[in-house]
C-alpha positions as CSV (number, residue, x, y, z in Angstrom):
1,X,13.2,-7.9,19.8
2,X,12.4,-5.1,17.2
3,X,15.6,-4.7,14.2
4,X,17.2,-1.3,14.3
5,X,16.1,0.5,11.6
6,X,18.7,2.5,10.2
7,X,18.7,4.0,6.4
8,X,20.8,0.9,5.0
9,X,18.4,-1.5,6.8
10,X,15.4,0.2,4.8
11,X,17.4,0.6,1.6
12,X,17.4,-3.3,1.9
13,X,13.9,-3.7,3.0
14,X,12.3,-1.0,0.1
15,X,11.7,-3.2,-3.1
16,X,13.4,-1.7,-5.5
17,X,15.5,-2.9,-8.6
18,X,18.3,-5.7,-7.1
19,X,21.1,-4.4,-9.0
20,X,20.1,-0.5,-8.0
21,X,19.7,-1.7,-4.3
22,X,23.2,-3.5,-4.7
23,X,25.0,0.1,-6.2
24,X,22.7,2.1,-3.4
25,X,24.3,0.0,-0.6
26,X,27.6,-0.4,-2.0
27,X,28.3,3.7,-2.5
28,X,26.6,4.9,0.7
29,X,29.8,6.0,2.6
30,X,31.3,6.8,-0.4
31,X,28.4,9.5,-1.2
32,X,29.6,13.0,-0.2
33,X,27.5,14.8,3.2
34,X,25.0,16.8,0.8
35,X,24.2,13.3,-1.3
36,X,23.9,11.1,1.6
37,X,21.6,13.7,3.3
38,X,19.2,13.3,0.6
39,X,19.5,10.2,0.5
40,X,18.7,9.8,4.0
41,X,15.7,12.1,3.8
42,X,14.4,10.5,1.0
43,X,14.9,6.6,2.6
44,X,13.3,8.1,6.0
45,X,10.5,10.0,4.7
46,X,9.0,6.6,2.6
47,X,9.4,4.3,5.4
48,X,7.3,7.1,7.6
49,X,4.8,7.2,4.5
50,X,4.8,3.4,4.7
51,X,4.4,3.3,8.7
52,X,1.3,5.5,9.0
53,X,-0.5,3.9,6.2
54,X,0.3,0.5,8.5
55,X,-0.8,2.5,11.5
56,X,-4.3,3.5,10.0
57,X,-4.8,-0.1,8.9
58,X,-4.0,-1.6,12.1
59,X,-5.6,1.2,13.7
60,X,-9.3,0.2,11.7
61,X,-8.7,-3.4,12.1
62,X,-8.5,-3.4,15.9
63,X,-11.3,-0.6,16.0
64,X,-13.1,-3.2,14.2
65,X,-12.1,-6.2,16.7
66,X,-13.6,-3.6,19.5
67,X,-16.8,-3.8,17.9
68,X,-17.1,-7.3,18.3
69,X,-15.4,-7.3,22.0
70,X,-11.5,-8.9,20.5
71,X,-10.1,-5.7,21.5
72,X,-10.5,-3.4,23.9
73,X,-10.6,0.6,24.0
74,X,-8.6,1.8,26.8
75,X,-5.7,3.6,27.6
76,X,-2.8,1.5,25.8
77,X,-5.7,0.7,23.0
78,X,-3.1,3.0,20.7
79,X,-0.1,1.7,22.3
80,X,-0.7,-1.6,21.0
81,X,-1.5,-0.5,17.5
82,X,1.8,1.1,17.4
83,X,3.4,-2.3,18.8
84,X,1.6,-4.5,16.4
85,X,2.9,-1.7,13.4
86,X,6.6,-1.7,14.1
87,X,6.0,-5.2,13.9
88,X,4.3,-6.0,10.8
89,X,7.1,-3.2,9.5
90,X,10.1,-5.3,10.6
91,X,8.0,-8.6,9.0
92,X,6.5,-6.9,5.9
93,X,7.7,-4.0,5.1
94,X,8.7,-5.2,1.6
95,X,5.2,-5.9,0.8
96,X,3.7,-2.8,2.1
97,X,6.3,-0.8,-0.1
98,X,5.1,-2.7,-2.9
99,X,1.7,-1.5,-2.5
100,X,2.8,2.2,-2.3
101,X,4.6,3.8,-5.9
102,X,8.2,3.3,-4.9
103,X,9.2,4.6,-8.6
104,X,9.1,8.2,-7.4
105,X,11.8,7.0,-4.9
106,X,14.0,5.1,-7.2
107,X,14.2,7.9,-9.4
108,X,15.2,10.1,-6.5
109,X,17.7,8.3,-5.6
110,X,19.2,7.1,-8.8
111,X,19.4,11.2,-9.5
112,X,21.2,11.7,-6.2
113,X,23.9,9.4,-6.8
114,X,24.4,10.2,-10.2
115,X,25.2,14.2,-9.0
């Protein structure tokens, strides 16, 4: 069974300073509506970043299984890419946000709850 992702659960998974992740979970309900809104956008719009990058690459790799008859192209062919990414998002996330510049989004968020 898949996690619920929810913004705190992707604050947790997103690998960013320990001691910055620590004050970003601590303060969340204590953030007023306008801050947490950001703050939300900006935690939801990196893990969709981070999802269709994993999509594509799942995507090519079982196009590249159907070449060679692992996989086959029918109906659910997307379907299962889709399974196999929330997946590999629950398990690795962490590492696929490493390969993506999360310093943009730290910086975000640092700003916001600094307002």
């Amino acid at each position: 069974k898949l996690m619920k992702m929810t913004t705190l659960n992707i604050i947790r998974m997103l690998p960013l300073d320990r001691k910055f992740q620590a004050k970003l979970l601590e303060g969340f309900d204590k953030l007023d509506p306008d801050q947490k809104f950001a703050l939300e956008e900006i935690v939801w719009d990196t893990y969709q970043a981070i999802y269709k990058l994993k999509l594509q690459e799942n995507i090519g790799l079982a196009l590249l299984r159907a070449k060679s008859n692992q996989e086959k192209l029918d109906e659910d062919f997307y379907k299962r890419a889709k399974q196999q990414t929330e997946k590999d998002m629950e398990t690795d996330f962490s590492q696929s946000a490493a390969k993506t510049n999360i310093s943009d989004v730290s910086t975000k968020l640092e700003s916001i709850i600094n307002q």
